[in-house]
PLY file of the C-alpha trace (Angstrom):
ply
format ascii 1.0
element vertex 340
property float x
property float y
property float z
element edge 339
property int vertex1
property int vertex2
end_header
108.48 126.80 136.74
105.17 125.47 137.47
104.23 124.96 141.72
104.20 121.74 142.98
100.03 121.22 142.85
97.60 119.38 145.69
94.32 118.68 143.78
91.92 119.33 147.18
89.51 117.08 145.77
91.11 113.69 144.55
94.20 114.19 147.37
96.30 114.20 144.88
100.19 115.95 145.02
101.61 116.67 141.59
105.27 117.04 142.29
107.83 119.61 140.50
110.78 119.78 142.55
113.65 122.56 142.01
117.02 121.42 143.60
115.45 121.13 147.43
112.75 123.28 147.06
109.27 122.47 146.39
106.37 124.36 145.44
102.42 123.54 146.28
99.59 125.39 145.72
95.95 125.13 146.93
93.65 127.34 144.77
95.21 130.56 145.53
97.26 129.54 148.76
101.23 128.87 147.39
103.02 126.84 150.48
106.78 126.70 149.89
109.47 124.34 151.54
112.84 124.20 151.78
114.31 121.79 153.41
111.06 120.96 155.14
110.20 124.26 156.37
107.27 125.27 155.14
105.84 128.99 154.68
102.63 130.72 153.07
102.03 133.17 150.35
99.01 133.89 147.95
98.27 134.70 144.27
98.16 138.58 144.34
96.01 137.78 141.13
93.05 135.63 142.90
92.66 137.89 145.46
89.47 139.44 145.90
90.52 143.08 144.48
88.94 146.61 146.15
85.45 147.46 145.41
85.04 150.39 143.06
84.77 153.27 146.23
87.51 151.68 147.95
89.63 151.61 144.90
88.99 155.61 144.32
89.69 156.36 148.14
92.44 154.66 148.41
93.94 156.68 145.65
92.27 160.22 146.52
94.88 161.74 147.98
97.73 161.68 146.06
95.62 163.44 143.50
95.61 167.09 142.44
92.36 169.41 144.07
90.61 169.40 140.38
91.27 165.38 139.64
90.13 164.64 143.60
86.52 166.66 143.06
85.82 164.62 139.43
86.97 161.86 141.86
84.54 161.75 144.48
81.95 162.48 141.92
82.51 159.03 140.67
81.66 157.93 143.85
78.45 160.13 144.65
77.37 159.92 140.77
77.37 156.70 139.50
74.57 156.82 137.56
75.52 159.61 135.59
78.76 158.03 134.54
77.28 155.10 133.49
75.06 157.17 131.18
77.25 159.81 130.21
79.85 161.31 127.97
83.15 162.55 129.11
81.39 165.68 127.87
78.52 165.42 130.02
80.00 164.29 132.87
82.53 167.32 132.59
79.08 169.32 132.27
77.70 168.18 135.30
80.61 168.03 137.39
81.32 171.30 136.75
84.87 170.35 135.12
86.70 169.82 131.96
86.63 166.92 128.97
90.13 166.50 130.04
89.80 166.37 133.91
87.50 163.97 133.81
90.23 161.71 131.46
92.85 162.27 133.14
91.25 161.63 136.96
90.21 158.48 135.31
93.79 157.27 134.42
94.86 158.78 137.68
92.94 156.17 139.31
94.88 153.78 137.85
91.96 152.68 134.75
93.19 152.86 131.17
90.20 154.93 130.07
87.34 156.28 131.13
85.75 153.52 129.45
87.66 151.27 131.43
86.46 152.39 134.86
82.46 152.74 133.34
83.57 148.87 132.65
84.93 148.07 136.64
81.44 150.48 137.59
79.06 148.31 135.67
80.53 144.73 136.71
80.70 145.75 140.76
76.80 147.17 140.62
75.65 144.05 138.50
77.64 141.42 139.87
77.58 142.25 143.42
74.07 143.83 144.83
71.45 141.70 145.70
67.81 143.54 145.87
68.02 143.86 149.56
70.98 145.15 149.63
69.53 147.83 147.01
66.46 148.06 149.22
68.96 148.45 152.44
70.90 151.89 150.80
67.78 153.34 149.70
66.20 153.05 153.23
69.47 154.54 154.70
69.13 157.86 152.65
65.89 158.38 154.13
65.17 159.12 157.66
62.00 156.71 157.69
59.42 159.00 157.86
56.91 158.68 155.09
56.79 161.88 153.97
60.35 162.40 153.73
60.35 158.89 151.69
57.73 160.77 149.20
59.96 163.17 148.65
63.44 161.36 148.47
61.75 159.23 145.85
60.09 162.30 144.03
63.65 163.87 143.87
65.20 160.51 142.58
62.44 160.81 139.66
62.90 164.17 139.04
66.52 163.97 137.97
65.55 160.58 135.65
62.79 163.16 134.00
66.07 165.92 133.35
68.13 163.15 131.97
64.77 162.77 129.13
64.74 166.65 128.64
68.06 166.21 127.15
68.59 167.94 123.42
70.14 164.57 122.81
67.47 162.21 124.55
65.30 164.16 122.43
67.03 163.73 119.19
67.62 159.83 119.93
63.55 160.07 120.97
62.66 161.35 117.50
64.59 158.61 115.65
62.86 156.06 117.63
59.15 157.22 116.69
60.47 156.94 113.21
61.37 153.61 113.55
58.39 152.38 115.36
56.21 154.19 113.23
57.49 152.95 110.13
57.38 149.01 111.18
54.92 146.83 109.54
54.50 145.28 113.44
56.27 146.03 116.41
57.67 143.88 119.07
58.26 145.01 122.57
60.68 143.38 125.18
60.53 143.44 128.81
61.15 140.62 131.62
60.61 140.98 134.85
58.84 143.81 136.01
59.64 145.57 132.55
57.61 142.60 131.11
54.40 144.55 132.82
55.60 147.71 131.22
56.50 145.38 127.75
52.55 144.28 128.22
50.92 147.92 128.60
53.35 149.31 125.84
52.05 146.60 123.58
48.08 147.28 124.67
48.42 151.04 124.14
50.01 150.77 120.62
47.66 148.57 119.35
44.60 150.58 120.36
45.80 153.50 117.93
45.75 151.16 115.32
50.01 149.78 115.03
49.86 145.83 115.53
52.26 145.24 118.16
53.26 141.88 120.24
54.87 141.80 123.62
58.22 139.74 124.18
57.36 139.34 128.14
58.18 135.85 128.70
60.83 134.29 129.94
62.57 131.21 129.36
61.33 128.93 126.62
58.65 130.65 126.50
59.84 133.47 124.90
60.80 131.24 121.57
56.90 130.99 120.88
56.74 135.28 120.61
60.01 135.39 118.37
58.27 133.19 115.58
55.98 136.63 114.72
59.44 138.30 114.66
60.56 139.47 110.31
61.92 141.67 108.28
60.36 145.21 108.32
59.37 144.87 112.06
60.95 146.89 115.06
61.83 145.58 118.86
61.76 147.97 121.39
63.40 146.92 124.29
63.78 147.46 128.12
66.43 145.53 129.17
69.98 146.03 132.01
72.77 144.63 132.44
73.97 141.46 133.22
73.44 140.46 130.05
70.96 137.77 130.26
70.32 135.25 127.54
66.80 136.53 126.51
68.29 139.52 125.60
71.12 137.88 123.44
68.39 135.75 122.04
66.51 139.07 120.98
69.25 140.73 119.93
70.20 137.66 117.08
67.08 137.20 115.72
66.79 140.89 115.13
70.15 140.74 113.69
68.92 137.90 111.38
66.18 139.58 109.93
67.70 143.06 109.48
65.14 144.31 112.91
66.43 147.47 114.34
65.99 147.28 118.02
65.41 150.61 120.20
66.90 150.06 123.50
66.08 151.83 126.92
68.22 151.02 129.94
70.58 152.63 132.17
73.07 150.30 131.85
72.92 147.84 129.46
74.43 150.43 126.69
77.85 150.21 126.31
77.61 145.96 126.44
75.58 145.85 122.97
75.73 149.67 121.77
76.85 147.93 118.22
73.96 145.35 118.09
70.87 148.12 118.83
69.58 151.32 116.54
69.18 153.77 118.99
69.72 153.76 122.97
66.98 155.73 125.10
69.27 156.22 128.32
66.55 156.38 131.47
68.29 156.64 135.32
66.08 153.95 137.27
66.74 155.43 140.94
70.80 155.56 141.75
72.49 152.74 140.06
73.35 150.83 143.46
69.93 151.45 144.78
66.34 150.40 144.40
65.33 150.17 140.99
62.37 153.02 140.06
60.76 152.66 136.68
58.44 156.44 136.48
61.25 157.39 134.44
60.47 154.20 131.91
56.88 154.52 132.28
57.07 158.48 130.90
58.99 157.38 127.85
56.95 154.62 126.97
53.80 156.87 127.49
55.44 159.66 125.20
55.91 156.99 123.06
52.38 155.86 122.93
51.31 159.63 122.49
54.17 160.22 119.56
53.32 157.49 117.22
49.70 158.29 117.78
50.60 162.24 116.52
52.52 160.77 113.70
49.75 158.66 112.43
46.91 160.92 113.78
43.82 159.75 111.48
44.68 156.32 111.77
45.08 156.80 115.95
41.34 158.28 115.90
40.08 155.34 113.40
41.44 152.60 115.78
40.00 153.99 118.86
36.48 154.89 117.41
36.66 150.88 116.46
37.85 150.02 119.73
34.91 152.12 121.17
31.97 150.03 118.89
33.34 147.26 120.06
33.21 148.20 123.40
29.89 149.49 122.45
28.86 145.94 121.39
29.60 144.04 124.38
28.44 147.16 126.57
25.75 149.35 125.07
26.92 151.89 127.75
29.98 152.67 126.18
28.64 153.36 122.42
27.72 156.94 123.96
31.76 157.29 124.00
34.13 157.90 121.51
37.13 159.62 120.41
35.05 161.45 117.31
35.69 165.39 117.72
32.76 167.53 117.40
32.44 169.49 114.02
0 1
1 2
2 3
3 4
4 5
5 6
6 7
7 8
8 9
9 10
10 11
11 12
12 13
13 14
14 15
15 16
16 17
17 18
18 19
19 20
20 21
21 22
22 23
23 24
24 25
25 26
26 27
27 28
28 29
29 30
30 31
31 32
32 33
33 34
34 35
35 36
36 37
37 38
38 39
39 40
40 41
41 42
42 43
43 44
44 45
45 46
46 47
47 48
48 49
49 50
50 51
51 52
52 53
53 54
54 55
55 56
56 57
57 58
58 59
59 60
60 61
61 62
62 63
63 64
64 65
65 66
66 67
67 68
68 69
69 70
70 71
71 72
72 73
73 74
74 75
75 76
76 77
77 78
78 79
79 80
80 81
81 82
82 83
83 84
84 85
85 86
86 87
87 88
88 89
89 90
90 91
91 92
92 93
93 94
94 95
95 96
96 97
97 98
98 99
99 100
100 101
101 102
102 103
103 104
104 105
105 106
106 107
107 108
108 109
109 110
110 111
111 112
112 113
113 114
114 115
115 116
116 117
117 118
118 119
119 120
120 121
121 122
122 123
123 124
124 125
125 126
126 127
127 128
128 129
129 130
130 131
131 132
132 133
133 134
134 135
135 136
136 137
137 138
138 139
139 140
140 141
141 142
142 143
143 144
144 145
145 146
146 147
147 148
148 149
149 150
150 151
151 152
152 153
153 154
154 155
155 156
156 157
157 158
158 159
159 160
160 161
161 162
162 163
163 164
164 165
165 166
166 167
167 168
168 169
169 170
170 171
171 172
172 173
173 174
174 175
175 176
176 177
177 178
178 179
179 180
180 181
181 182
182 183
183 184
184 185
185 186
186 187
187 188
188 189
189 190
190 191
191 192
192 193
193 194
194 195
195 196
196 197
197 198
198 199
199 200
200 201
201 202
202 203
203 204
204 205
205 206
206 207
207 208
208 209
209 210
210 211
211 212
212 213
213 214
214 215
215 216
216 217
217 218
218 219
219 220
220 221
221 222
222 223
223 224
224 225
225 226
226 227
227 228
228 229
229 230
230 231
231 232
232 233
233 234
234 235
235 236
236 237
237 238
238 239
239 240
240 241
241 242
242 243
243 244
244 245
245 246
246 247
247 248
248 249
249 250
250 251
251 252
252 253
253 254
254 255
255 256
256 257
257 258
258 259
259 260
260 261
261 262
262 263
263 264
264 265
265 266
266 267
267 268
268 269
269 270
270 271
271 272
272 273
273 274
274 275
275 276
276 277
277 278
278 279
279 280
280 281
281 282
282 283
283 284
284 285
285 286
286 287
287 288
288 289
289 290
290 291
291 292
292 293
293 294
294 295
295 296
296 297
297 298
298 299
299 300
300 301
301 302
302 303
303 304
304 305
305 306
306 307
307 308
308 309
309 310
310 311
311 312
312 313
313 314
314 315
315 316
316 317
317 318
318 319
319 320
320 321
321 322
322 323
323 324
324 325
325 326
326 327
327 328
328 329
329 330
330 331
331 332
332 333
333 334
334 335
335 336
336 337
337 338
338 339
């Protein structure tokens, strides 16, 4: 039985009548009259449904003690179930695999995958920057040098999330990749396309030819043409998914590119398309974004493909230096040559 339809726009009733009652609906607003009386209902389905915290509370209590702790640590830890395991998150909640499984289907999510999904579309499709800005200033109490030290301890738990075993391993298998490229390509928009830029600089003064992907837009179809087989993309990208990042992602796919990705949330939306994911926490996940985190893998980065091609590091930055050298004859007194 399909409602009896008013098209807002055009004025226009589309009339299905059953017996003496009749049915019309405007966008989500069903009006139903029988014999000319006339009452209101809505589509359960098009109304705006509980943000992910209100979704959790709402279901708290009817939950056992051990399912209503992993609970609230949804709430408090967002970031870290974005970037996590079950495993993990067991490890750092202090609970079981299973707990955390089972709290998640309590809530009412098929999986634990499921409710990383509902997590990731509120934080992207929701916050605006001030609104980030606003819940960052609220955990502080406005004095500077507590701010210093909120942001310090925001930063300090991105750097544990590096120290991993795993970050580590995924870390190793990056400098492989990098290192073996005949040219590397690094993405970044935004304020990663500053990071994209100094990656880029660094790499090519030890001596690996490396071009930045930092525009946006059109512009970014003029960098892709240096893009071939036997490169490698590393890329700092987060969710939404924009369409530079699709773009990226297919022309690597085209010519057989692995791409190294580093994000905090961006992971689990192309985890099949990339080689290797570097997770790094930027700040809480509905707060201000923080890149230190970023910046210390790029610069390990810089300083691990520069141990794993040592002679050719020193080679490229004793060039750089008569170069230097020849433009300024103040700097051909410095080098990188070490003293026999």
């Amino acid at each position: 039985m399909r409602p009896r339809q008013l098209d807002a726009a055009a004025g226009i009733l589309l009339p299905y009548l059953v017996t003496n009652t009749t049915f019309i609906s405007i966008g989500s607003i069903y009006y139903t009259t029988i014999d000319g009386s006339i009452s209101m209902t809505t589509d359960a389905r098009s109304q705006p449904q509980p943000n992910f915290d209100a979704r959790i509370l709402a279901a708290i209590e009817g939950l056992a003690p051990a399912e209503q702790r992993m609970a609230r640590f949804f709430i408090d830890q967002k970031q870290a179930v974005l970037l996590n395991s079950a495993a993990q998150i067991a490890e750092l909640a202090g609970a079981s695999d299973a707990t955390v499984v089972r709290t998640a289907r309590a809530l009412g999510f098929e999986s634990l995958s499921a409710l990383r999904a509902a997590l990731l579309s509120e934080l992207t499709g929701t916050s605006t920057p001030g609104n980030r800005l606003e819940r960052t200033l609220a955990e502080t109490d406005g004095d500077a040098a507590g701010i210093l030290h909120h942001v310090i301890g925001i930063h300090e738990t991105a750097l544990d999330v590096l120290k991993r075993p795993e970050t580590a391993a995924s870390f190793t298998r990056a400098i492989d990749i990098l290192a073996a490229a005949n040219q590397r390509h690094v993405f970044g928009i935004g304020p990663s396309g500053a990071m994209a830029d100094y990656a880029s600089l660094q790499f090519n003064r030890i001596g690996l030819p490396t071009y930045p992907l930092s525009a946006s837009g059109i512009a970014l179809a003029d960098r892709l043409l240096w893009l071939g087989r036997g490169d490698a993309v590393l890329m700092m990208a987060y969710a939404p998914l924009y369409r530079e990042v699709e773009v990226v992602l297919e022309q690597a796919s085209r010519h057989g590119v692995p791409v190294i990705l580093i994000s905090d949330n961006l992971g689990p939306l192309v985890a099949d398309k990339v080689a290797e994911i570097l997770p790094v926490p930027r700040g809480k996940a509905d707060h201000l974004a923080m890149h230190a985190g970023t910046m210390v893998l790029i610069e390990a980065t810089i300083v691990g493909l520069a141990a794993h091609r040592r002679q050719a590091a020193f080679d490229s930055l004793d060039h750089l230096s008569t170069l230097r050298g020849s433009i300024d004859k103040a700097w051909s007194k410095r080098g990188t040559k070490r003293k026999k």
